[in-house]
C-alpha positions in Angstrom: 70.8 148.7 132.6 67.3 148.8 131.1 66.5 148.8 127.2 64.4 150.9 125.8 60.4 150.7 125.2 59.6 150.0 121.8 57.7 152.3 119.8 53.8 151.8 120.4 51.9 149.3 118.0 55.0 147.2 117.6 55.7 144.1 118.7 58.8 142.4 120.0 60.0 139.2 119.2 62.1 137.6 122.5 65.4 136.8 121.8 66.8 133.8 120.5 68.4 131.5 123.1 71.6 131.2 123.5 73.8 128.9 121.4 73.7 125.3 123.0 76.9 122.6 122.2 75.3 120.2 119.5 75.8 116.6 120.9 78.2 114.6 120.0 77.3 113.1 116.4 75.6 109.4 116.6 76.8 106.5 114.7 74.5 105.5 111.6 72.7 102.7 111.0 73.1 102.7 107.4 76.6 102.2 105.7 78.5 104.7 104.0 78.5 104.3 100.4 81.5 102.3 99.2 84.4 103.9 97.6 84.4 104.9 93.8 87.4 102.2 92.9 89.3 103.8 89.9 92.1 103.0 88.1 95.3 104.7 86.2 95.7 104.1 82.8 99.4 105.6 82.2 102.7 105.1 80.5 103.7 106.2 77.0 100.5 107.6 76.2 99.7 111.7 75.3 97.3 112.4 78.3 97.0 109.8 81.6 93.1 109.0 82.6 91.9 107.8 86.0 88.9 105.9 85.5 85.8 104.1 87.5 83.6 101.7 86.6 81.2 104.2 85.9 82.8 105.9 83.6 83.6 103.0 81.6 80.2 102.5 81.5 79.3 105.8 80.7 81.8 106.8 77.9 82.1 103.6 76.1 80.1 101.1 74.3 79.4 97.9 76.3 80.3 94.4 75.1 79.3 91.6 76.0 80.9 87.8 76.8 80.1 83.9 77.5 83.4 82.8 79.2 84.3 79.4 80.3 88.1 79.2 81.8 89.8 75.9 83.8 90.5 77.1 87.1 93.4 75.5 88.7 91.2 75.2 92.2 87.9 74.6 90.8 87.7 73.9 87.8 85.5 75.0 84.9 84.0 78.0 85.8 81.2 80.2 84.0 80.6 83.3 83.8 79.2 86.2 81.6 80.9 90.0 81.6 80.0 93.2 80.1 82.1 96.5 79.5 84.3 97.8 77.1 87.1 96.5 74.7 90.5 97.6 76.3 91.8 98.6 72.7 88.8 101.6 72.7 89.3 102.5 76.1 93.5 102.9 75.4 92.8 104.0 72.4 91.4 107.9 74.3 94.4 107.8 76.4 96.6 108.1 72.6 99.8 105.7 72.7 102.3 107.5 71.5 102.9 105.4 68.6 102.5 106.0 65.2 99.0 104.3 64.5 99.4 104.7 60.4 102.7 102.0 61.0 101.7 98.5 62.2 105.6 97.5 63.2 105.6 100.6 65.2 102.2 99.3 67.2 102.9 95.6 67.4 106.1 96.8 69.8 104.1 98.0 72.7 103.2 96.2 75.4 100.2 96.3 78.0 100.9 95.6 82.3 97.6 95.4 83.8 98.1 95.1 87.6 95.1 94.1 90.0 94.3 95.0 93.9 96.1 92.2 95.0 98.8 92.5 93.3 98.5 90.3 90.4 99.7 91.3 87.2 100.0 90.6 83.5 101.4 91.5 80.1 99.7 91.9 76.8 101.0 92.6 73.4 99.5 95.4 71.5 99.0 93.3 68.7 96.5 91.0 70.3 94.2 93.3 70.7 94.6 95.5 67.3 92.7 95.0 64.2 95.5 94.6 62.5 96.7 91.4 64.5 95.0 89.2 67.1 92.1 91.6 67.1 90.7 89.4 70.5 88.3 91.4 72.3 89.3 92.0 75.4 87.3 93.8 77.9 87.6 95.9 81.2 84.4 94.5 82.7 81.8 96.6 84.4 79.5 93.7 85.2 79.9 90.5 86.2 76.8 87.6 85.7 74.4 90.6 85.9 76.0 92.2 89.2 78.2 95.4 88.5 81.4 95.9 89.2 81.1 99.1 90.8 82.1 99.1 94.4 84.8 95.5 93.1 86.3 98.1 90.4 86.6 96.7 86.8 88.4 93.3 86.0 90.4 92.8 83.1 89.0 89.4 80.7 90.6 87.6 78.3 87.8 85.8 76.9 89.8 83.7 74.5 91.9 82.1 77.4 91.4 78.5 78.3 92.2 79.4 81.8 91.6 82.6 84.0 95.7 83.2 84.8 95.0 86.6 82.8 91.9 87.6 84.4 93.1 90.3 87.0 90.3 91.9 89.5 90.0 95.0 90.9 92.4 97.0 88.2 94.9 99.7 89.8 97.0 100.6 87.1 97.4 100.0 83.2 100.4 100.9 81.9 101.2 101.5 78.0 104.5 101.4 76.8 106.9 100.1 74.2 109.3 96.7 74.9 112.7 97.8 74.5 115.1 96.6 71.7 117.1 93.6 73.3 121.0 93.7 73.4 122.4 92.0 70.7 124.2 89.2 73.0 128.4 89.6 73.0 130.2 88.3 70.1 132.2 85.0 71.4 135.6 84.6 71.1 136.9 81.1 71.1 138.5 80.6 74.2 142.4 80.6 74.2 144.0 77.5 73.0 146.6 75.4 75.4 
């Protein structure tokens, strides 16, 4: 079957090739960019964030702190941190205490819990003005490197030793300790 003739003075383009199968993609010499490591900051608070090193960076002013803690290993070890105060950064996520009554903050608790499993508990009071008022950071940086691809570590830069100091934060839960049971009254056992 022939086409037919263009009109005269026009020109004809030919027509584009066929479609040929793409090869199969080639590995890259340069590494994908590591994962944003984020954490959950959850529990008896009004709204639940998910935050990354970045943004703790970004959102929050950054503090900075000398530490020196006895490692059970190693020893004395020295390092210098910069991010947040973990009061500030909780603070956005809005415990749902009442902040006007200092009995009802000083019963909430803090369970930071690290990459490798790690965990600890804080009191609310020692990081509120009010109370202990200990400055307690989420680092973003740690001796001048950030923290970034590591995710932020949790510092306690009033401890004589590092036990507190949890790396690579998953979670932080918020929430208030629950009223111990009064223990049962004794009886005196029957006499013989």
């Amino acid at each position: 079957m022939s086409r037919p003739s263009p009109p005269p003075g026009t020109t004809t383009l030919p027509s584009p090739p066929a479609p040929v199968a793409s090869p199969a993609p080639v590995a890259s010499a340069v590494p994908p960019a590591p994962a944003r490591t984020a954490f959950t900051l959850r529990g008896e608070v009004a709204c639940q964030l998910s935050l990354t090193v970045a943004d703790l960076r970004e959102r929050w002013e950054q503090h900075h702190a000398e530490v020196i803690f006895d490692c059970a290993t190693s020893g004395p070890r020295h390092h210098t941190f910069e991010g947040p105060l973990l009061r500030e950064v909780v603070d956005e996520a809005k415990p749902v205490f009442d902040a006007r009554r200092r009995k009802d903050r000083s019963r909430f608790l803090l369970a930071v819990t690290g990459g490798d499993g790690h965990h600890t508990v804080l009191s609310w009071a020692e990081i509120d003005a009010d109370f202990g008022n200990v400055p307690i950071l989420l680092a973003t940086a740690m001796d001048g490197r950030s923290l970034e691809s590591a995710g932020s570590q949790l510092v306690v830069p009033t401890d004589r030793c590092g036990a507190r100091y949890i790396s690579a934060i998953t979670s932080v839960w918020v929430g208030a300790c629950a009223v111990p049971p009064r223990p049962a009254e004794r009886t005196a056992p029957p006499a013989r």
